[in-house]
C-alpha positions as CSV (number, residue, x, y, z in Angstrom):
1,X,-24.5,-17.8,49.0
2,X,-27.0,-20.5,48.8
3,X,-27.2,-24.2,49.8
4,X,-27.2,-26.5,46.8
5,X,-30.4,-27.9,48.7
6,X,-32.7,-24.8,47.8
7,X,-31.6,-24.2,43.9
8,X,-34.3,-24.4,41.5
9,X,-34.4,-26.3,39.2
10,X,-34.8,-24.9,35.4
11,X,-34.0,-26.9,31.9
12,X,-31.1,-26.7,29.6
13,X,-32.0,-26.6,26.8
14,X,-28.9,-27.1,23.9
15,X,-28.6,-30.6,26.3
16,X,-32.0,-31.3,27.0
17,X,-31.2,-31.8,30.2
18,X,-32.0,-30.3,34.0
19,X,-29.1,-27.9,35.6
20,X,-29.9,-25.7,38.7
21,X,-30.9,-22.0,37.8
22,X,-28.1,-20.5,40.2
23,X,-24.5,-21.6,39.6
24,X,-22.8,-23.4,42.1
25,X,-19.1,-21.6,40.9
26,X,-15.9,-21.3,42.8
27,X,-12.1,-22.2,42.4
28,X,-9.7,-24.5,44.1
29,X,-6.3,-24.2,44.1
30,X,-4.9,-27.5,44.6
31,X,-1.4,-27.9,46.2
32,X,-0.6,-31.7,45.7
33,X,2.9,-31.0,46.5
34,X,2.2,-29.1,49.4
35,X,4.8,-26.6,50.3
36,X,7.7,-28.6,48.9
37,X,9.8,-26.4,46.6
38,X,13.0,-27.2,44.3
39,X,13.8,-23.5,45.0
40,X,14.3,-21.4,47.7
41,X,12.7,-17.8,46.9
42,X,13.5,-15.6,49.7
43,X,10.0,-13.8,49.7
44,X,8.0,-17.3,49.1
45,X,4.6,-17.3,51.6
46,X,4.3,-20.8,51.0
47,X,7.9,-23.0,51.9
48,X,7.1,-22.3,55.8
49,X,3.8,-24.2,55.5
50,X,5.8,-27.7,55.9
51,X,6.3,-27.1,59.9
52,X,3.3,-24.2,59.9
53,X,1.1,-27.4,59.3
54,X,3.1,-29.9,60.1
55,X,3.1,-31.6,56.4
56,X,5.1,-35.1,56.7
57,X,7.8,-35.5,54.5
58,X,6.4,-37.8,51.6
59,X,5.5,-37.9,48.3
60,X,2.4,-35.5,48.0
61,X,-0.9,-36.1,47.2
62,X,-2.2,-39.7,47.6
63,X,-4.2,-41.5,45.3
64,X,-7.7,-41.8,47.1
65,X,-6.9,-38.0,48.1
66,X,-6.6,-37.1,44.5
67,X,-9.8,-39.2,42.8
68,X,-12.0,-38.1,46.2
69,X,-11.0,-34.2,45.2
70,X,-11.7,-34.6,41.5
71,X,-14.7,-36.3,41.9
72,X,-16.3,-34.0,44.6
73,X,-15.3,-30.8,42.7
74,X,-16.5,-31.7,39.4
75,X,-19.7,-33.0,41.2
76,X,-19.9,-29.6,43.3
77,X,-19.7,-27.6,40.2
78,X,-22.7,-26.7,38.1
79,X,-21.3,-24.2,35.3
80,X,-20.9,-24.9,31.7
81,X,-16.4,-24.8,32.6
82,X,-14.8,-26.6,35.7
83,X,-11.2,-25.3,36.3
84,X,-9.0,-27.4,37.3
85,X,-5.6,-25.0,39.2
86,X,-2.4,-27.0,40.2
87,X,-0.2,-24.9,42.6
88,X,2.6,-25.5,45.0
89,X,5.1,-25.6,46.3
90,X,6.2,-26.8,43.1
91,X,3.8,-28.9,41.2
92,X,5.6,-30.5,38.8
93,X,7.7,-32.0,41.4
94,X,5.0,-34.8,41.2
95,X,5.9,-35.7,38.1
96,X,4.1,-36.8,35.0
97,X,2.7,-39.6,36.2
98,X,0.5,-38.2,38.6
99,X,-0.6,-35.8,36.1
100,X,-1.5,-38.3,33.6
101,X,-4.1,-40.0,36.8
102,X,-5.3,-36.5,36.8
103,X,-6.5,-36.3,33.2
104,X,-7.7,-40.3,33.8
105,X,-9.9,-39.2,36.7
106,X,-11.2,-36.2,35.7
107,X,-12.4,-38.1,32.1
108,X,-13.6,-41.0,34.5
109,X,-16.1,-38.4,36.4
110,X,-16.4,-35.8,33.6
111,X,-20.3,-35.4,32.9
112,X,-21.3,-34.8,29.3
113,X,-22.3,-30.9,29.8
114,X,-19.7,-29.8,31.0
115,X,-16.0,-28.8,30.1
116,X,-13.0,-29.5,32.0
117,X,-9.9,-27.0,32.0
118,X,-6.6,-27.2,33.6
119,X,-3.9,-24.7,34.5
120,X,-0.4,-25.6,36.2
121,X,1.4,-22.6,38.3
122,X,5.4,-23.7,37.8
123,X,8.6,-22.0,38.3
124,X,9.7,-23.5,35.4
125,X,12.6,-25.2,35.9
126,X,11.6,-29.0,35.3
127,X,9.6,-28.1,32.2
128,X,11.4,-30.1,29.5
129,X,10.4,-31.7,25.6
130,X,8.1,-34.3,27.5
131,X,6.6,-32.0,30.0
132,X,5.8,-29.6,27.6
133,X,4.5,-32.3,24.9
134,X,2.2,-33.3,27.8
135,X,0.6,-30.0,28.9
136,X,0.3,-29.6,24.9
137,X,-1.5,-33.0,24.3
138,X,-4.2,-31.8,27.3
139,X,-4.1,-28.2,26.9
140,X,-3.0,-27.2,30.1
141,X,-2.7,-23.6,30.1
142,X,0.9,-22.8,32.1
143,X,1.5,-20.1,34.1
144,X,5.3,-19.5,34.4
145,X,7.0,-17.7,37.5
146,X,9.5,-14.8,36.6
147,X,10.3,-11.5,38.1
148,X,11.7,-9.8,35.2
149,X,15.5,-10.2,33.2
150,X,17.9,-11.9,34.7
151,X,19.6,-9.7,37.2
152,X,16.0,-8.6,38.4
153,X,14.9,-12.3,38.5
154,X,17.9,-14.0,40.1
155,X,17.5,-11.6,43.1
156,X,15.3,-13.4,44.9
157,X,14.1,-16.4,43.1
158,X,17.1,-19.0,43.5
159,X,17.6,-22.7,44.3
160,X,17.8,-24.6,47.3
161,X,21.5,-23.3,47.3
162,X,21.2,-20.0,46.2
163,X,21.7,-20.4,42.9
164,X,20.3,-18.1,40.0
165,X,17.5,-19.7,38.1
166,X,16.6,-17.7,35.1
167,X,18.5,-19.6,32.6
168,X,16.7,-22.8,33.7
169,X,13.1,-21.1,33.6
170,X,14.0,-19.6,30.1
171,X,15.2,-23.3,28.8
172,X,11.6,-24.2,30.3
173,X,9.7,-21.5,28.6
174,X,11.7,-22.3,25.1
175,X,10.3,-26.0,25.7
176,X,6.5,-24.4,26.1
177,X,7.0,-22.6,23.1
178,X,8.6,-25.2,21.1
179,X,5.5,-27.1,21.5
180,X,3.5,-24.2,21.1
181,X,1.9,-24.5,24.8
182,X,-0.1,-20.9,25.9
183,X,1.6,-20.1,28.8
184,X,1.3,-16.9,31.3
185,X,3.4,-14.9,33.2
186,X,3.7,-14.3,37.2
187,X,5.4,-11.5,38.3
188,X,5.7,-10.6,41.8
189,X,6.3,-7.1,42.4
190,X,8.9,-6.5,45.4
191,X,11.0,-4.5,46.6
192,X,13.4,-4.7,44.1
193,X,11.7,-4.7,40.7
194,X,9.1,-2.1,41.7
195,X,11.7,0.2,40.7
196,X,12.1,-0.8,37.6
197,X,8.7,-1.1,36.0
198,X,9.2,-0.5,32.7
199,X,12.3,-2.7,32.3
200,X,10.0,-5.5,33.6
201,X,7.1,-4.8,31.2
202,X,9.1,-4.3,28.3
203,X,11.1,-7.6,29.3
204,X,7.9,-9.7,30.2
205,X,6.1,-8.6,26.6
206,X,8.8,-8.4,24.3
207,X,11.9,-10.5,25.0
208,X,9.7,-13.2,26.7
209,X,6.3,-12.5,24.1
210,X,4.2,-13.0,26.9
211,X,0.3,-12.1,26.2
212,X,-1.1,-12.1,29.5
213,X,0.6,-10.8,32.7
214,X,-0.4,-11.1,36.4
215,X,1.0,-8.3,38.7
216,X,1.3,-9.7,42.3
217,X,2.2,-7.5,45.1
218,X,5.0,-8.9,47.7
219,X,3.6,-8.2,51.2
220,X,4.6,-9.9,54.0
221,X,3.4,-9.3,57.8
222,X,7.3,-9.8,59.7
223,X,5.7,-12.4,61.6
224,X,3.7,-14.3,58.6
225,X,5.4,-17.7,59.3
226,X,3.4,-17.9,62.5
227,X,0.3,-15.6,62.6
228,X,-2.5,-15.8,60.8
229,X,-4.3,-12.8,59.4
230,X,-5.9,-11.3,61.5
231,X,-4.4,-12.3,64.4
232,X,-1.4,-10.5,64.9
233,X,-1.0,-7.7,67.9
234,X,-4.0,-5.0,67.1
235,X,-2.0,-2.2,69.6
236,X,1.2,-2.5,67.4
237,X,-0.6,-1.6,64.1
238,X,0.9,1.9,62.5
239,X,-0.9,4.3,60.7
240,X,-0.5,4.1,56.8
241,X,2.3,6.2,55.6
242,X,4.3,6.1,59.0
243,X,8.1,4.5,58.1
244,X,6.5,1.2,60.2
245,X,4.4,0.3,57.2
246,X,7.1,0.7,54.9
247,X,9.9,-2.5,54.2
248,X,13.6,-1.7,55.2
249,X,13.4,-0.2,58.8
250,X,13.8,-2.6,61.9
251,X,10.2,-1.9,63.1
252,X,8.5,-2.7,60.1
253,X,5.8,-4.8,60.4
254,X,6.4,-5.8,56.5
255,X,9.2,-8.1,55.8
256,X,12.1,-6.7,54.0
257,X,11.4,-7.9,50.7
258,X,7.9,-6.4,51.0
259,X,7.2,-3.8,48.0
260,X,7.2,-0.8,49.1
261,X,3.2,0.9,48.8
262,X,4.7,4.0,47.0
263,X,6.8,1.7,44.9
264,X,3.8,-0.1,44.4
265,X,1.9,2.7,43.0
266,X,4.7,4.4,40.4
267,X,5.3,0.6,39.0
268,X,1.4,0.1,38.0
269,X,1.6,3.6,36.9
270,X,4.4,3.5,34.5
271,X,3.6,0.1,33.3
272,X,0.0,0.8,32.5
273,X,1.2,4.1,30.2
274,X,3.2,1.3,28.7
275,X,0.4,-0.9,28.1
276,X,-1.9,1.7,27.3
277,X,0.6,3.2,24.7
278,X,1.9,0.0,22.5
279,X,-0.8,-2.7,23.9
280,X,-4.0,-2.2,24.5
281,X,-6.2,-5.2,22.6
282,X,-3.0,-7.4,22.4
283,X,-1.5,-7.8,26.0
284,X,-3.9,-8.8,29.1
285,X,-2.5,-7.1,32.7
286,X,-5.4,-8.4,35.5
287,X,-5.1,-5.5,37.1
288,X,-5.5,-3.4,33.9
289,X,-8.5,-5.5,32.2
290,X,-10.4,-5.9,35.7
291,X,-10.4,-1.9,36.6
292,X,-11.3,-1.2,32.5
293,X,-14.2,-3.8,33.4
294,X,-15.4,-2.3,36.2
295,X,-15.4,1.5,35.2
296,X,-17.8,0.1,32.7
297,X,-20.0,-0.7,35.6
298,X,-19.1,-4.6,35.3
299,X,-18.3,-7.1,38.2
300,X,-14.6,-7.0,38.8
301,X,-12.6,-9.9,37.1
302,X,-10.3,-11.0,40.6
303,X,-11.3,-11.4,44.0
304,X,-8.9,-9.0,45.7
305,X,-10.8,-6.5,43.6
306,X,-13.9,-7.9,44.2
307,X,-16.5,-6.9,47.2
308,X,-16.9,-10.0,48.3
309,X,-14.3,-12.8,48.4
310,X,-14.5,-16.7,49.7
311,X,-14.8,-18.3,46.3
312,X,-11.3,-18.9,46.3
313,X,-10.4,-21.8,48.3
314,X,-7.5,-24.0,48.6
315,X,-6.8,-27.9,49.1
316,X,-3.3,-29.4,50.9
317,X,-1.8,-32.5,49.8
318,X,-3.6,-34.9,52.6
319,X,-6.9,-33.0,51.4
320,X,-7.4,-30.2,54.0
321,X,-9.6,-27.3,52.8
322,X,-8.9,-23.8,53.7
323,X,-10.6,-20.7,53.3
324,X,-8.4,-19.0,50.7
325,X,-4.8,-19.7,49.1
326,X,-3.2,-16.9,51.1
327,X,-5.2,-18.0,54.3
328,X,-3.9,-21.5,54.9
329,X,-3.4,-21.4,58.4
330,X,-4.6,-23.8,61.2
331,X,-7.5,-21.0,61.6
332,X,-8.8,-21.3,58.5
333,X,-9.0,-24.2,58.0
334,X,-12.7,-25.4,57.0
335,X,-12.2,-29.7,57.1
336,X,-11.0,-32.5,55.3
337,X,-12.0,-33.8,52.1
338,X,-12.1,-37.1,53.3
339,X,-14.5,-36.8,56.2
340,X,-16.7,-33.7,55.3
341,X,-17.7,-33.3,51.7
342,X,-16.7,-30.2,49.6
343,X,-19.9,-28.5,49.4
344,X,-20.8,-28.8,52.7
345,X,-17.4,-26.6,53.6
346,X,-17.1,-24.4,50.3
347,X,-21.1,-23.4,51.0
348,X,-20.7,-23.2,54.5
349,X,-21.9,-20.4,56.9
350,X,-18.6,-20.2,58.3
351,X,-16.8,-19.8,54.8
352,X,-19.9,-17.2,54.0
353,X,-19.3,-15.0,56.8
354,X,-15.3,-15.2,55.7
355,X,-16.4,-14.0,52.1
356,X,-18.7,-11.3,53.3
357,X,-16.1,-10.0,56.0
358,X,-14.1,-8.0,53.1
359,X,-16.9,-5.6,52.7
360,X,-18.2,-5.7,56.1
361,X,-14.8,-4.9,57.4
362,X,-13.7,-2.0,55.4
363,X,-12.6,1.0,57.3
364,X,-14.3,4.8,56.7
365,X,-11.4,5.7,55.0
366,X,-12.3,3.1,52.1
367,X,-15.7,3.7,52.3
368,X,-15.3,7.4,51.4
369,X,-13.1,6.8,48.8
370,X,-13.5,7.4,45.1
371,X,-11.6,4.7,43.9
372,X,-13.8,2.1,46.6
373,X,-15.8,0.8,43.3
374,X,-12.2,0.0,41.7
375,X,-10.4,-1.5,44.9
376,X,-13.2,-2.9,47.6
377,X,-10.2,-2.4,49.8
378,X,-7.9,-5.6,48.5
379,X,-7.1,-8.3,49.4
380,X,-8.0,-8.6,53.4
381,X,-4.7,-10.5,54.1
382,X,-3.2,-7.0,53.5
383,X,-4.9,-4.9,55.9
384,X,-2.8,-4.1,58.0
385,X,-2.5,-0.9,58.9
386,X,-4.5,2.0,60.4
387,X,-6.0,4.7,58.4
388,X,-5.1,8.6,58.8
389,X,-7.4,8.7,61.9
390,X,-6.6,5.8,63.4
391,X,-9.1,3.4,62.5
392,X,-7.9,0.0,61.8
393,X,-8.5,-2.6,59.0
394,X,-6.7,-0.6,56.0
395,X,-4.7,-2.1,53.3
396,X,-0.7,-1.8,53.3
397,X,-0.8,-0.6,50.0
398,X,-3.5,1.8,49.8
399,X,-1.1,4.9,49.2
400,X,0.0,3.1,45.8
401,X,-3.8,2.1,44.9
402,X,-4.7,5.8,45.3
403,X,-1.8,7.0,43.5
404,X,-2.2,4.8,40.5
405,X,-6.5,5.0,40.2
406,X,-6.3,8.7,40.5
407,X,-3.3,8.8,37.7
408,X,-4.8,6.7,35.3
409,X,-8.6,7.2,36.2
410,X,-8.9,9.4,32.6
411,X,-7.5,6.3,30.5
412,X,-9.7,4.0,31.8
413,X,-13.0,5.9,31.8
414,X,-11.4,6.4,27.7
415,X,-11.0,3.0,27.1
416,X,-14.5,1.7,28.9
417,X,-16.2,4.0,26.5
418,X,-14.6,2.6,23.9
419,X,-15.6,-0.7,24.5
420,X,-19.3,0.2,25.6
């Protein structure tokens, strides 16, 4: 990863104008809300931030915050497309407003070559006529938070007082299609829907018509409200497969509604032969595309697939940057926005050796591997287990990886020659 200082220099020339050779590229996800939530999802990693970091009860993101962060990413960015990703908590619990000083400052600091693109993570519930007229008018692409049909859904994604919510995030997702707003769905795969994967795809793609689906495993360390990853106790890890690193028994180190790793497996089995069967060129999985991309030889499409990670980052409310979305812990954190500037903590040394710690990290077991070129061992927040022989550093959900590449390894080797 190199310093901004020591890019060449090389013309552009549709523009006519001077951008560096190498691309200064990475993502923010910007929590202006912080952890504060309208709904109470039991398996949410986020709602404990509020006392994890002890966030101050107010009304998010400040104004100087918000201008300083827009200006110093656009200005940190060199690529043709800066990418603007609204998070929570719940974002649209900031209202309009603050929105509308979003698409003010960005057009304030926006240079001439480049091309600014927003997306808004919601659960869904607040989107209304004028929300959705909004995100239409300044093409905000939405993604939209739903487990699957209603009895699926309302498991685990309720309100404040446990009330079911899919009615609400339907009315929501009527609004986004009234005024014709592209909008994706999340789908968090625990313990519960797992088991039904092809209730969930059919769901997600034909009652709800969505074109572009991201699979998220559920897993939880028991203790994730306080430890960091990486920190927990190294002499209490279990070896992969052991009923420890499975959800349900009162040792586990996974929290209950952690998916279980076999589950894991069967559901992006089942659902790919789904996908595969009725549609392939018309529905995007990430999981999918990204491992068709990379049997063709090409760079993976997501990070947890990815060698190398660290170009992920995330920003709190009062402007605290952290090394990754799913690392926002007091351990990770890299500074604040308003006393170190963005480069000098996205570029960092310290944020390069976190990046280049997923490879370096991986146990033998990955390394031998024939699937290594598909998986690069995960996401690292998920290792968390030992391997067969005892080596530490292995992914909870190996098992399921291993089951699903070497099921579906044929298809995709199809399907990449296909497309070469």
């Amino acid at each position: 990863m190199k310093k901004s200082t020591t890019i060449p220099l090389t013309p552009l020339q549709n523009q006519g104008k001077y951008l560096p050779a190498y691309k200064r590229r990475y993502h923010m996800m910007a929590k202006p809300s912080g952890s504060t939530c309208n709904l109470d999802c039991n398996y949410c990693f986020y709602l404990h931030k509020e006392h994890l970091l002890q966030q101050p009860h107010d009304k998010g993101m400040k104004d100087e915050v918000l201008e300083t962060f827009i200006r110093q990413y656009i200005q940190s960015q060199d690529g043709e497309e800066i990418i603007f990703s609204w998070q929570g908590g719940e974002p649209t619990l900031m209202g309009l407003e603050f929105f509308e000083k979003v698409v003010a400052l960005q057009r304030k600091y926006q240079p001439k070559h480049q091309r600014i693109e927003n997306d808004l993570q919601t659960n869904g519930v607040l989107i209304n006529d004028r929300w959705a007229s909004f995100l239409k008018e300044h093409n905000f692409l939405v993604g939209i938070s739903i487990d699957g049909p209603r009895e699926i859904h309302d498991r685990f994604r309720v309100t404040r007082s446990g009330k079911p919510t899919f009615d609400k995030v339907m009315a929501g997702i009527d609004a986004l299609k009234r005024h014709q707003v592209p909008f994706n769905a999340l789908t968090v795969v625990n313990k519960v829907n797992a088991r039904f994967p092809r209730e969930v795809y059919r769901f997600l793609t034909r009652e709800l018509g969505a074109t572009y689906i991201q699979f998220t495993p559920c897993v939880e360390a028991r203790d994730f409200t306080t430890i960091a990853p990486h920190f927990w106790h190294e002499e209490s890890t279990p070896v992969t497969g052991s009923p420890r690193a499975k959800p349900g028994g009162l040792d586990s180190i996974v929290t209950d509604w952690s998916v279980d790793p076999d589950d894991w497996g069967h559901f992006l089995t089942e659902t790919f032969t789904e996908w595969e069967t009725y549609d392939l060129g018309r529905v995007q999985v990430n999981l999918f595309e990204t491992a068709v991309v990379q049997t063709m030889g090409l760079p993976a499409q997501l990070c947890i697939t990815a060698p190398f990670c660290g170009k992920a980052l995330a920003i709190e409310k009062n402007g605290d940057v952290y090394s990754c979305d799913h690392y926002v812990y007091p351990e990770y954190k890299l500074g604040n926005i308003q006393r170190l500037k963005l480069t000098h903590m996205v570029f960092s040394e310290r944020q390069k050796v976190f990046g280049m710690g997923k490879k370096d990290t991986l146990p033998a077991y990955c390394k031998a591997c024939p699937h290594l070129n598909l998986c690069w061992g995960e996401c690292p927040k998920n290792r968390i287990v030992c391997a067969p022989d005892g080596e530490e550093g292995l992914n909870y959900l190996c098992p399921g990886f291993k089951y699903f590449y070497a099921a579906v390894r044929p298809q995709l080797e199809r399907i990449a020659a296909m497309l070469k």
